[in-house]
C-alpha positions in Angstrom: 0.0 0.0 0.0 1.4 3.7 -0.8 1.0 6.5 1.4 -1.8 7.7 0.2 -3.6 4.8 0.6 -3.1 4.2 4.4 -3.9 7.6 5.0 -7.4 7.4 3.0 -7.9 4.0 5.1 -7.0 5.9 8.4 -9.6 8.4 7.6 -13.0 5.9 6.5 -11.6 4.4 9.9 -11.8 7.1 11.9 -14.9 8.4 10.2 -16.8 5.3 11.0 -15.5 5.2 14.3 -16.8 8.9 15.1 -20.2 8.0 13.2 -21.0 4.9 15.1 -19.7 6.7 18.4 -22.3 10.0 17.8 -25.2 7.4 17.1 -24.4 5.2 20.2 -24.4 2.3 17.5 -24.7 -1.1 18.9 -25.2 -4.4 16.8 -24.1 -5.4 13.3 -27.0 -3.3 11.4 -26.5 -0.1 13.1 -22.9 -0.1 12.9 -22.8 -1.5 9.0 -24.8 1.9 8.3 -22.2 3.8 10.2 -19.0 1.9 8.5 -20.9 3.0 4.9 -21.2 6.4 6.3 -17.9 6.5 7.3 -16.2 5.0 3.9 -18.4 7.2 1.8 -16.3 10.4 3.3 -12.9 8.8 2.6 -14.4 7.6 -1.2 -15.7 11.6 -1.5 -11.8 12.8 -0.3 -10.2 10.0 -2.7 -12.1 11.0 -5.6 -11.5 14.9 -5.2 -8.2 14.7 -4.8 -7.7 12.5 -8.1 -9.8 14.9 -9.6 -7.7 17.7 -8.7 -4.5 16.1 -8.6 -5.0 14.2 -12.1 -3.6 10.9 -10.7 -5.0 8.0 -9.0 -4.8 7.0 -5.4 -5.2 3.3 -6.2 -2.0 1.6 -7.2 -1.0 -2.1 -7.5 1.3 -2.5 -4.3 0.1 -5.0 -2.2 1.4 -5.8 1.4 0.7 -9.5 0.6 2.2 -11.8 -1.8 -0.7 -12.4 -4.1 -1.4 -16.6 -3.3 -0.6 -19.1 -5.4 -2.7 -21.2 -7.7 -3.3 -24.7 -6.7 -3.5 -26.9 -9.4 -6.1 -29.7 -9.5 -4.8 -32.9 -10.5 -6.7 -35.3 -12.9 -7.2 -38.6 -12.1 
């Protein structure tokens, strides 16, 4: 992950934190609606600052290896 992108997670974190802590959320439901909430702001911040900045947030790099393929055997 760049930069960029832990700092965009950081923020639909902390937004969905402050969201669920405001509306005393309790329980899957009520606290799905506040993560939604909370990763809308950091998609609405992502996509102006691509938009202004002319380059995208998202890159390739990955913290994980990407898995590998298991191949079935025939019998």
């Amino acid at each position: 992950m760049t930069e960029a992108e832990l700092i965009f997670t950081a923020l639909a974190e902390l937004s969905t934190r402050q969201i669920a802590d405001s509306v005393q959320a309790t329980g899957m439901t009520e606290n799905k609606i506040a993560s939604k909430k909370g990763g809308g702001i950091a998609k609405k911040a992502r996509k102006e600052l691509e938009r202004k900045s002319g380059k995208s947030i998202i890159s390739k790099e990955n913290f994980l290896p990407s898995p590998k393929k298991k191949q079935i055997k025939k019998k």
